[in-house]
NUMAR-374432 format. One line per 4 residues: number of its first residue (from 1); their letters; for each residue x, y, z of C-alpha. Coordinates in nm, 2 decimals. Layout:
N
NUM) a) X Y Z; ... .
***
This chain:
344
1) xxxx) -3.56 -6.85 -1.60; -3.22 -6.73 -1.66; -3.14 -7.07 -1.83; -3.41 -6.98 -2.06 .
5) xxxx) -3.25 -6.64 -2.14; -2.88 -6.75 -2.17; -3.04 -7.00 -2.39; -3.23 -6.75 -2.63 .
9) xxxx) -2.89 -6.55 -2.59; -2.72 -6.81 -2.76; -2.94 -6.91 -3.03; -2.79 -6.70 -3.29 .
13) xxxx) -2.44 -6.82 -3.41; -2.09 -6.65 -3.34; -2.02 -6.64 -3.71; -2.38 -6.46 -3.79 .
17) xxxx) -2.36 -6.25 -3.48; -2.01 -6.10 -3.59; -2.20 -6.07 -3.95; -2.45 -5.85 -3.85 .
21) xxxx) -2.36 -5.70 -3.51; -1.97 -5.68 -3.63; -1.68 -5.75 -3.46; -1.75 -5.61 -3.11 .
25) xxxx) -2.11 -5.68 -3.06; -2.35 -5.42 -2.89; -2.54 -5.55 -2.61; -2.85 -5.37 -2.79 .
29) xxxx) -2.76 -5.54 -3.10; -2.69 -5.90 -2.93; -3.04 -5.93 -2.77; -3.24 -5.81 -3.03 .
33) xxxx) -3.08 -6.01 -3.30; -3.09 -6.34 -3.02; -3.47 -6.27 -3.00; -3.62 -6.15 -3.35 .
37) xxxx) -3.32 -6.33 -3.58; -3.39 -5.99 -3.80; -3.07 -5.85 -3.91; -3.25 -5.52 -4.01 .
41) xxxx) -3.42 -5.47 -3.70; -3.08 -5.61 -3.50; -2.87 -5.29 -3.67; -3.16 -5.06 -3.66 .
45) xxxx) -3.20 -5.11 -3.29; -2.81 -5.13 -3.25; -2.85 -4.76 -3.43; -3.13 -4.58 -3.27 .
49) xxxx) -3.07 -4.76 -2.90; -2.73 -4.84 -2.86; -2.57 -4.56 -3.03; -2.81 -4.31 -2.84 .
53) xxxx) -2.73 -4.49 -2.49; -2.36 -4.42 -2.56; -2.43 -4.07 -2.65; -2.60 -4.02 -2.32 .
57) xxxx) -2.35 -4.17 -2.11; -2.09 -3.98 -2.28; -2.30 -3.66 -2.17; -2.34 -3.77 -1.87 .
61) xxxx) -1.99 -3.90 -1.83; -1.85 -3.55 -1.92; -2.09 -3.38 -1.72; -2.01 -3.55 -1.49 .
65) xxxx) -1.57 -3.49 -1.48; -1.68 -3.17 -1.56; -1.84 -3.12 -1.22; -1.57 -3.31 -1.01 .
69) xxxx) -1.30 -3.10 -1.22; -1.42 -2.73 -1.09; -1.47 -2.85 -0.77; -1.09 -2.97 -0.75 .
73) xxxx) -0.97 -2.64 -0.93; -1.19 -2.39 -0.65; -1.03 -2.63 -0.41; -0.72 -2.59 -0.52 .
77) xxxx) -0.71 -2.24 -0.59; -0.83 -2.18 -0.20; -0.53 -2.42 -0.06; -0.30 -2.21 -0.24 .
81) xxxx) -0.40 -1.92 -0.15; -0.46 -1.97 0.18; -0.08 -2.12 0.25; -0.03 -1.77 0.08 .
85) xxxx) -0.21 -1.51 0.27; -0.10 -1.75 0.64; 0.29 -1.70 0.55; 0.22 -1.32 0.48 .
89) xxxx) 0.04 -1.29 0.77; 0.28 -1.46 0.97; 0.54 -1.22 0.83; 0.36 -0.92 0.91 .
93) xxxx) 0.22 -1.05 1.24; 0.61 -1.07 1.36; 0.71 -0.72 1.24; 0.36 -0.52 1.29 .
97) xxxx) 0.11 -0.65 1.49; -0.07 -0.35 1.41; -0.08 -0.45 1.05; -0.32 -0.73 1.16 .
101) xxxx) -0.64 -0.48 1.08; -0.57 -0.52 0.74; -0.66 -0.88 0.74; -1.00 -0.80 0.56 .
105) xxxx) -0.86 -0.65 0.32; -0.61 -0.93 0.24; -0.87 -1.18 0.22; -1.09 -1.04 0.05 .
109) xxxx) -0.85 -0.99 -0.25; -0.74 -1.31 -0.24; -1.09 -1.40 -0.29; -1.16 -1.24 -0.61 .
113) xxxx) -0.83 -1.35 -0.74; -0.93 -1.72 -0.63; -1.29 -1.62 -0.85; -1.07 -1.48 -1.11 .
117) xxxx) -0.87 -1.81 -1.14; -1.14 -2.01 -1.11; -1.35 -1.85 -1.38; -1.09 -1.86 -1.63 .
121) xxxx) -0.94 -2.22 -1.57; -1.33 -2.34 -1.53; -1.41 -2.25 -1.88; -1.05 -2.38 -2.01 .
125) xxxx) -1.16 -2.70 -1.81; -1.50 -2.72 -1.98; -1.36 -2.67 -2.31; -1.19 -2.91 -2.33 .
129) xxxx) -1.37 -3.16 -2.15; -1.66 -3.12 -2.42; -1.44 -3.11 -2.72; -1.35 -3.47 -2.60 .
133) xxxx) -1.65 -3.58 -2.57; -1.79 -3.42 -2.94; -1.50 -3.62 -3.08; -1.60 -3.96 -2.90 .
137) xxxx) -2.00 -3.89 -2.99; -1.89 -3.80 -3.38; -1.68 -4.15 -3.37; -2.02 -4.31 -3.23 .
141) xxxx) -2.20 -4.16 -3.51; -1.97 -4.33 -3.75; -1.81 -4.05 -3.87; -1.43 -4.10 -3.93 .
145) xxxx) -1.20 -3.90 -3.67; -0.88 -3.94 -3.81; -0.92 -3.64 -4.09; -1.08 -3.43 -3.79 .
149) xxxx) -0.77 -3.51 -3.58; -0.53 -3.42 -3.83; -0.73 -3.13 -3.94; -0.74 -2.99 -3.55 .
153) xxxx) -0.36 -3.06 -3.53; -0.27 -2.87 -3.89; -0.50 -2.56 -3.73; -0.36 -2.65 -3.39 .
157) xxxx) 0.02 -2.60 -3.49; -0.08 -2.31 -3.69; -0.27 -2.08 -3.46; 0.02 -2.17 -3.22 .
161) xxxx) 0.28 -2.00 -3.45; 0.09 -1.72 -3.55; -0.05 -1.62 -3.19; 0.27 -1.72 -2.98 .
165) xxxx) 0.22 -1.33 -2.86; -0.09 -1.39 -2.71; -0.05 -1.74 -2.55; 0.30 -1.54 -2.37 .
169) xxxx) 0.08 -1.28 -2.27; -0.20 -1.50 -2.14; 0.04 -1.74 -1.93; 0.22 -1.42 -1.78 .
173) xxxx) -0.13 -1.30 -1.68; -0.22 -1.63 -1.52; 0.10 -1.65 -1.29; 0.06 -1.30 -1.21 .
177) xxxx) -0.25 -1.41 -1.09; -0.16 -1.67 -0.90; 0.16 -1.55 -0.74; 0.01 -1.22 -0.65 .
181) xxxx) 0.29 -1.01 -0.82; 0.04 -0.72 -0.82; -0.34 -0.63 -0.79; -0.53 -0.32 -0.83 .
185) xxxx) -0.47 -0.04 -0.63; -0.05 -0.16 -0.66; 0.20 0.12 -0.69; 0.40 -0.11 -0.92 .
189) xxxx) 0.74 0.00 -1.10; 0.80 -0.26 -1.47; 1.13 -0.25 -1.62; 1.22 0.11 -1.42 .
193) xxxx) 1.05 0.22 -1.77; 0.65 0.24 -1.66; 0.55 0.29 -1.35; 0.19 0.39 -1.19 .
197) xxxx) -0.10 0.30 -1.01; -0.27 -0.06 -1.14; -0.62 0.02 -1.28; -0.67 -0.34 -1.42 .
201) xxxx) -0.52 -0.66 -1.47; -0.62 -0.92 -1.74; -0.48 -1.25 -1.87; -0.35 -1.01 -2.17 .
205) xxxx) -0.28 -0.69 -2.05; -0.22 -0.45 -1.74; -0.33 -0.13 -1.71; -0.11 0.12 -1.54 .
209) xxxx) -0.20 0.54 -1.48; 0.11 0.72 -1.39; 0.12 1.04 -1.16; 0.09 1.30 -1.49 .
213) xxxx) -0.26 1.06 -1.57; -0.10 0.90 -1.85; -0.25 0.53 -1.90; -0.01 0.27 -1.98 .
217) xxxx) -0.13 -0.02 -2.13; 0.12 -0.33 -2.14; 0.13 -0.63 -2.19; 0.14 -0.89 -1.98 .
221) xxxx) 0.42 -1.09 -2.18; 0.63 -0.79 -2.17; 0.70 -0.80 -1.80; 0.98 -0.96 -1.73 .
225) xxxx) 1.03 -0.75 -1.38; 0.78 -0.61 -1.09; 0.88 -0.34 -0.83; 0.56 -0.36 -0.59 .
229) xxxx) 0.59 -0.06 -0.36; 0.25 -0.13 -0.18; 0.25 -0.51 -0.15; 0.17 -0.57 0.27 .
233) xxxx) 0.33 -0.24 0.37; 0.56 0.03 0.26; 0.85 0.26 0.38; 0.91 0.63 0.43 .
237) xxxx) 1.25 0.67 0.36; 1.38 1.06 0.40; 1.72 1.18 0.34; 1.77 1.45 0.56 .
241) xxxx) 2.05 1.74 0.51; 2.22 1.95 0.77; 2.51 2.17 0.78; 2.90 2.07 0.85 .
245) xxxx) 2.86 2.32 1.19; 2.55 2.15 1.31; 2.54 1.87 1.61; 2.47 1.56 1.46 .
249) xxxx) 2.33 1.41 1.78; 2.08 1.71 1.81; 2.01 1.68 1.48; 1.91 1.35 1.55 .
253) xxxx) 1.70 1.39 1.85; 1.52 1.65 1.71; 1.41 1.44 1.41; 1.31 1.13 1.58 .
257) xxxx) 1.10 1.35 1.82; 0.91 1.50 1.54; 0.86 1.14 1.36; 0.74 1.02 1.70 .
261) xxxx) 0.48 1.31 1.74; 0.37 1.18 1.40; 0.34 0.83 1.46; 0.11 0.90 1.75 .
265) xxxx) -0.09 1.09 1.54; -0.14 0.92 1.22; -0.27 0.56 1.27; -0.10 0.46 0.91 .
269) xxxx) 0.24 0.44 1.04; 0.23 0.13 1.15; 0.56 0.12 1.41; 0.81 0.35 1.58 .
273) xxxx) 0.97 0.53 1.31; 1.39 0.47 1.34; 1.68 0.70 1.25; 1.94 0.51 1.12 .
277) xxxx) 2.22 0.81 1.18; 2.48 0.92 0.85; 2.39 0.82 0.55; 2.66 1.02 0.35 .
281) xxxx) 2.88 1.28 0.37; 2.82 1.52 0.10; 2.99 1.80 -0.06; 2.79 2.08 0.15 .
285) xxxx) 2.59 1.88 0.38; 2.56 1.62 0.62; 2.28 1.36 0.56; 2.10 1.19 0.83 .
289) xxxx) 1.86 0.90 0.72; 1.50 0.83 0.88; 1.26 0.54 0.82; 0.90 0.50 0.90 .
293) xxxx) 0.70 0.16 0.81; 0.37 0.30 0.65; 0.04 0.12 0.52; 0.07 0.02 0.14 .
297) xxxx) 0.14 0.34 -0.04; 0.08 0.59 0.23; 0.44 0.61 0.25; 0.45 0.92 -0.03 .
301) xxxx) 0.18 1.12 0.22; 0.38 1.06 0.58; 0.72 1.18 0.33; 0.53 1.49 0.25 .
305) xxxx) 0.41 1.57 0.64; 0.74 1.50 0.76; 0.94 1.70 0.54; 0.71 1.99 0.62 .
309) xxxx) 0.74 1.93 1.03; 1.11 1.89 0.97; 1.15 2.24 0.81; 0.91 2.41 1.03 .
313) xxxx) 1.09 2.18 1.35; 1.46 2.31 1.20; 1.38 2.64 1.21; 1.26 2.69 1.54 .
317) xxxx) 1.55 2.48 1.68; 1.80 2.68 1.50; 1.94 2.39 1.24; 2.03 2.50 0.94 .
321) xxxx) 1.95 2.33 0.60; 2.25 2.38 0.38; 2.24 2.55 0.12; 2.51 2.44 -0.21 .
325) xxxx) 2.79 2.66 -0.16; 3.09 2.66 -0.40; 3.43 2.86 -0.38; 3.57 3.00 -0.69 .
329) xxxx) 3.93 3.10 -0.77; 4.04 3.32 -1.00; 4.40 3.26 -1.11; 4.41 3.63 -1.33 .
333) xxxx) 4.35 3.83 -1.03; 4.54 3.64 -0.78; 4.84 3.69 -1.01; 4.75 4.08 -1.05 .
337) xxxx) 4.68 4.13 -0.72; 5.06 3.92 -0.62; 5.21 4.17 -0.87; 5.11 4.47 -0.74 .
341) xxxx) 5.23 4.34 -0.40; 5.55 4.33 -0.54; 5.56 4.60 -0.67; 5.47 4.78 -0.39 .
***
């Protein structure tokens, strides 16, 4: 039986075969023009069959990368991101172990930034994918590419020159994204110009509100530097002044015994607060430096409750807060006043 068919498969000649079926034969086009001999019925088939079984494979075929492509870019996304959130919470595991309750938290906005990736590079993905596969049905179609092509590059080069803005901005947003820089909920400082709380963050723009309420809306290309002050955990840092007369070492003791009572009070501070003795010595005051690690941005609230037990602690122990003193000379009446001494 199949010498019968290779037989009827040959029965037409090369020379009439490349005739009617062209070139590069269809397999639609071969068999029906081996078994009829019709050349109109050979191309009509080769039309309605073979040209619509390409089309479907190309479908599929694209569906098909499609698929396997998001899979590899939620995949991909979760490696990252994972490597990520272990070597953060390595870090903090070897500095606060009590930071470790957090670890929700952590995940779960590494999450939705993986489902924020994912749906943005997705639908880049798919895009692109189909655009392909438009151009390879339209070339099936016999439709010529090459003006489309050129077309698509002449519109290509132009869109790139006239929204070079907005393709800075969109990359900036996308490796903020990925790297973390910042999320919502961030006490983030840009350019020591804007700084605020982060209400939003898009591939274009970030949305900032300051402490009057101002809303600062920049853009995402603009950034060129981030000062996260609540990224994994944060840092009291108070500056406390005390007279000349006073004993430093007192001083001391009584400060770190009023941070202690906090830190056993307050579960945000996450380990034994430290005073890290002189800071400076200023023109009227001594100033003694104290530090207390904090949850992300509850360092500003443990700064305010300190500073109050501090003054409150001070004046019971009899430490006084200076207060700026300045000496003045004048040179008229300490000439007058020499003068009459003579005189006398």
């Amino acid at each position: 039986m199949s010498v019968a068919v290779f037989g009827a498969l040959a029965a037409v000649s090369p020379d009439r075969m490349t005739d009617v079926c062209g070139e590069d034969p269809g397999f639609i086009c071969r068999v029906v023009l081996n078994r009829t001999e019709d050349r109109e019925l050979a191309e009509l088939a080769d039309k309605l069959l073979g040209t619509t079984l390409t089309i479907i494979a190309i479908l599929l075929g694209a569906l098909l990368v499609n698929r396997l492509v998001k899979r590899s870019v939620k995949r991909g996304l979760r490696t990252i991101h994972s490597g990520a959130v272990r070597e953060r919470l390595g870090a903090i595991r070897r500095r606060t172990p009590n930071a470790l309750l957090e670890t929700d938290e952590v995940s779960l906005r590494a999450e939705q930034r993986i489902n924020a990736l994912t749906s943005v590079l997705r639908s880049i993905a798919t895009a692109v994918i189909f655009v392909i596969a438009g151009f390879l049905i339209l070339g099936e179609v016999g439709l010529n590419l090459a003006p489309l092509l050129a077309g698509a590059g002449i519109l290509g080069v132009a869109l790139g020159f006239g929204a070079q803005s907005l393709v800075k901005d969109f990359l900036s947003g996308l490796f903020i994204l990925v790297e973390d820089q910042f999320g919502v909920g961030d006490i983030v400082d840009l350019d020591q110009e804007t700084s605020g709380t982060v209400e939003a963050v898009s591939l274009r723009t970030t949305r900032l509100r300051s402490v009057d309420g101002t809303v600062w809306h920049v853009p995402n290309g603009d950034i060129r530097r981030v000062g996260n002050k609540s990224q994994h955990w944060s840092r009291a840092l108070l500056d406390v002044e005390v007279a000349y007369e006073t004993d430093i070492d007192h001083a001391k003791t009584v400060i770190k015994r009023v941070a202690d009572e906090l830190w056993h009070q307050r579960e945000d501070i996450l380990e034994e607060p430290e005073v890290w003795g002189v800071e400076r010595l200023g023109p009227n005051s001594v100033v003694i430096r104290l530090v207390v690690k904090t949850r992300p941005a509850d360092q500003y609230d443990v700064s305010r409750e300190l500073r109050q037990r501090l003054k409150e602690t001070f004046e019971a122990e009899g430490i006084e807060i200076p207060l700026a003193q300045q000496v003045v000379w004048q040179r008229g009446a300490a000439a007058a006043e020499g003068a009459g001494d003579k005189q006398a």
